[in-house]
N, C-alpha and C positions, 0 to 999 in steps of 0.2 A: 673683519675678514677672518674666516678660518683658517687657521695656519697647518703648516706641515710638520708634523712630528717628527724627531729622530727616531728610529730602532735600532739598536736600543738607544734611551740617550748616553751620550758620551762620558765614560768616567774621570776625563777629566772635570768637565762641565759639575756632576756631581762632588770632585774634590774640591776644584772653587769655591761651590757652594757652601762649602762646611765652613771654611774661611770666610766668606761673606755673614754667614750667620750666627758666627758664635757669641755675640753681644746681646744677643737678642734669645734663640733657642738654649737649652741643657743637653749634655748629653743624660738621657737617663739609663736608668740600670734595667741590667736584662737577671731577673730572677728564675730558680728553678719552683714553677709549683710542685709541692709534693701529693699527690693524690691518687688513689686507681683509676689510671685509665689506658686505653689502649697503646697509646705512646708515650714518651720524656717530653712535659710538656715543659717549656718557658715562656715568659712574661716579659715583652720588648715592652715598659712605663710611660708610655707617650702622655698619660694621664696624668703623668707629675710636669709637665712643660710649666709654664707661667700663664697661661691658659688653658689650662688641662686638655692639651689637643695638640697631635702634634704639627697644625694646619700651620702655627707661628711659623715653623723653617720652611715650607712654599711661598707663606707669604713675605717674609722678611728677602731671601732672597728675590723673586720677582720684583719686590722695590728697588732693591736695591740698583738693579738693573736699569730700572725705568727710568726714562731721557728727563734730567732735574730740569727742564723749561717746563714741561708737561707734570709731573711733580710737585712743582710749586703749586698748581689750582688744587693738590690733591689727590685724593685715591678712593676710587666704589670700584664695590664687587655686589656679588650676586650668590647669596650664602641662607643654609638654615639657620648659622649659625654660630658654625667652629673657625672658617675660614673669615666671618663677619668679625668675630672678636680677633682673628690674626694678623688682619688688615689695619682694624683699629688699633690695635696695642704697637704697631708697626709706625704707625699716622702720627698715636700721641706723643711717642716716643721721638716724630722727626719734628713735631709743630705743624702737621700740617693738617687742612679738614678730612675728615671721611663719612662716607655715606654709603650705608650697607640697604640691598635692598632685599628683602626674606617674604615668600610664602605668607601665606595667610595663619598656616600652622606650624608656623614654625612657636617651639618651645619656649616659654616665658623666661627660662632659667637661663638661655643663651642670648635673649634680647636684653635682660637685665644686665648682661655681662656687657654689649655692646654700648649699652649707655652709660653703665659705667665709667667703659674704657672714650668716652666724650663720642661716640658713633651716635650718626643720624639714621633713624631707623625708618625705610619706609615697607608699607606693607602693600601685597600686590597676589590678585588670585595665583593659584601655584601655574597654571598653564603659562601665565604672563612673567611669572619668575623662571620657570623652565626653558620660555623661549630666549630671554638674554642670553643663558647659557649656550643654546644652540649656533643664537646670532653673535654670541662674542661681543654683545656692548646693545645699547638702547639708546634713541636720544635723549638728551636733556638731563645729558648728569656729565660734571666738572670731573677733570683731573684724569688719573691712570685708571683704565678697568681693568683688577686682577683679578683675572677668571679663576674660579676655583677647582678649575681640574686641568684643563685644557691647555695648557701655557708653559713650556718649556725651562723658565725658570723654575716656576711653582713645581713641577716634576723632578727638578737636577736638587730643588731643596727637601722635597721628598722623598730623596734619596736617600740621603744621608743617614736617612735611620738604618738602608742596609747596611751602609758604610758600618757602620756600629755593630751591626748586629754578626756580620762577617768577624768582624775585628774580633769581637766579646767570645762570639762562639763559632770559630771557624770550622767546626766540624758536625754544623747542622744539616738533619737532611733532609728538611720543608721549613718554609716560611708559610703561614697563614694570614691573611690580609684582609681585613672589612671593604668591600668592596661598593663604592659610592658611581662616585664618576671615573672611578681608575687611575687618578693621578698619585696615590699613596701605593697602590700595588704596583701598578708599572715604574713607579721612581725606584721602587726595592729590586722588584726583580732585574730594572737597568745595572743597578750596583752588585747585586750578587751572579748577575747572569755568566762572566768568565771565570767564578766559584765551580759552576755547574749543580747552585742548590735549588730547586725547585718550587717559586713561590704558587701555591693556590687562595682563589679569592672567597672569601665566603657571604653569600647572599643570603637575604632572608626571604621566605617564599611569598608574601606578601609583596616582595617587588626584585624580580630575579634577570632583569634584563640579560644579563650575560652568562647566566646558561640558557638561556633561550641564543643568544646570538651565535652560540657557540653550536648551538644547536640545528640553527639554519643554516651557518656557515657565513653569514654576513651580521652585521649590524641591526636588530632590529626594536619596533616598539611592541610595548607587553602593556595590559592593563595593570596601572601602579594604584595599589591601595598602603593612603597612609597610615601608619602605627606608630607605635611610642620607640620605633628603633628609626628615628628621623637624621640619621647623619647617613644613613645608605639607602639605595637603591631608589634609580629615576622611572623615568618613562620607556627610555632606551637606552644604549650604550652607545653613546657621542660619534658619530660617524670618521671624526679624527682620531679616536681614541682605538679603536677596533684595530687599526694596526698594531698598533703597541699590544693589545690585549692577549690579539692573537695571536702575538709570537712570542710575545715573554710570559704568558702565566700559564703554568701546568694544565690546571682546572679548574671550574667552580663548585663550592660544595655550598650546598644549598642546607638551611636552617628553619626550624618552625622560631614562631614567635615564643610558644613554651618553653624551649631548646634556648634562647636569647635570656630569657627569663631566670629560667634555671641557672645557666653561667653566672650570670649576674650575682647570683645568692650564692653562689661557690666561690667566686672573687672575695665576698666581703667576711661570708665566713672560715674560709680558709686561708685566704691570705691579706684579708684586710685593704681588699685593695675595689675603691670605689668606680665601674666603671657604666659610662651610657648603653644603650644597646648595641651601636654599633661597633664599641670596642668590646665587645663579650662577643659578639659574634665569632670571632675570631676562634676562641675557647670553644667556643658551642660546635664549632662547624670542628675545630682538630679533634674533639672526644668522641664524633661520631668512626674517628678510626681510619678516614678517607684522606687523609694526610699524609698516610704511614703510620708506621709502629717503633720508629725511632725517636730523633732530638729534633721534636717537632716547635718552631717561633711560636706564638701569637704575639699578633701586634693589638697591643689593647691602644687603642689609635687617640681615646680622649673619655671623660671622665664629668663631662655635662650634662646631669640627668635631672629633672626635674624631682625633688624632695618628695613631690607627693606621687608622682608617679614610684620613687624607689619604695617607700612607705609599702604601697600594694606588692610590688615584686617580693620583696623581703617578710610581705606577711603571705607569699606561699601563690599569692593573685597574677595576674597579668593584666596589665590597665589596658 
């Protein structure tokens, strides 16, 4: 059943959460990159979690939450990837099974990570993994489904990183966010929204849903072409999620894939700091100067990139 959002969600709900999940998530550091560009940019580490993502605090809290009868059989989700290893490292952590179900392309380096963490991988064309997300659940799978966007928990625990990020640097004047299914940008901007700091999301134009919807004034679907920045951008922007979108996030600024690429090669040689495509996004979309010209966040959201895909980026390529 589709559920109904808070707007924003409640700051309580997101202090809970920080207490719910500190066994499980880090606080990470928020760094100043030094570099020329249009604004003061900083670096929110979500890339240093315990699976380099910071999917672990949505996921760990929405467990937490979930009715322990229904718990006991377990927990699936419906993930590329990042939200697949949050679930699992959450599951092996309580004893209990998980079964992550991913796209047909989703990235080898993020499936490895799931089976790793003892996750049952099953693989399903991308239309048939997009519609769980739509429908909130499929039949024929045990235990809790933690949606990876859409879920109120998973939101109040994606919170928390504004919580932090307020905290660290209360005199910010944008947050930047890789924008997937929105529950990472909407969780922030719930937490910094009575700040009054302005989070904007950043897309990559290869799948831009939400500045299209923003652009029609409602929720809608765009033609999605996959690329190697596989932790954002769907087919649409979630028909429950466009409330929250639309009133908590400034704008979208929108990125090329060369622009993703470039970031990337600026992380590793400027600040040594390893991240996937869609946490450079972030970087990519604040340097285009559409942010502001101040003490502008990015949130480098998670740090799973395929070796051989960085190989090409860092030799100058884009795979």
């Amino acid at each position: 059943m589709t559920p109904v959002l808070p707007v924003p969600v409640p700051a309580a709900d997101i202090a809970s959460a920080r207490e719910r999940i500190r066994e499980f998530a880090v606080r990470t550091p928020l760094i100043r990159l030094h570099i020329d560009s249009p604004c003061e940019l900083w670096l929110k580490l979500e890339n240093l979690q315990p699976i380099a993502s910071f999917k672990i605090r949505g996921a760990a809290n929405a467990i937490a939450l979930a009715d322990p009868a229904v718990l006991a059989r377990g927990v699936w989700t419906a993930s590329a990837g990042n939200m697949a290893q949050g679930v699992a490292w959450c599951a092996r952590e309580r004893g209990i099974p998980c079964t992550v179900v991913v796209p047909e392309n989703a990235p080898a380096t993020k499936i490895a990570a799931v089976e790793r963490l003892g996750g049952k991988v099953v693989r399903v064309p991308y239309a048939e993994w997009w519609q769980i997300l739509v429908d909130h659940g499929a039949p024929g799978y045990e235990g809790v489904f933690v949606h990876p966007v859409a879920d109120a928990g998973v939101i109040a625990g994606n919170g928390t990183v504004g919580l932090e990020i307020a905290e660290d640097l209360p005199d910010a004047d944008a947050v930047v966010v890789p924008y997937g299914g929105g529950g990472l940008a909407c969780g922030i901007a719930s937490a910094v929204h009575a700040k009054g700091i302005p989070v904007f999301a950043a897309e990559v134009a290869t799948a831009a849903p939400l500045t299209a919807s923003f652009a029609a004034g409602r929720a809608v679907e765009i033609n999605h072409t996959p690329s190697f920045v596989d932790g954002m951008g769907g087919r649409s922007v979630l028909a429950e999620m466009w409330p929250l979108a639309s009133t908590l996030l400034a704008g979208a600024i929108v990125v090329s894939l060369e622009e993703v690429a470039s970031a990337i090669r600026l992380l590793v040689e400027r600040a040594r700091v390893v991240a996937e495509g869609a946490g450079a996004a972030s970087v990519a979309a604040a340097l285009t100067g559409k942010a502001g010209t101040g003490r502008v966040v990015c949130v480098v959201s998670g740090g799973n990139i395929d070796i051989a895909r960085l190989q090409v980026i860092l030799g100058g390529g884009v795979p």
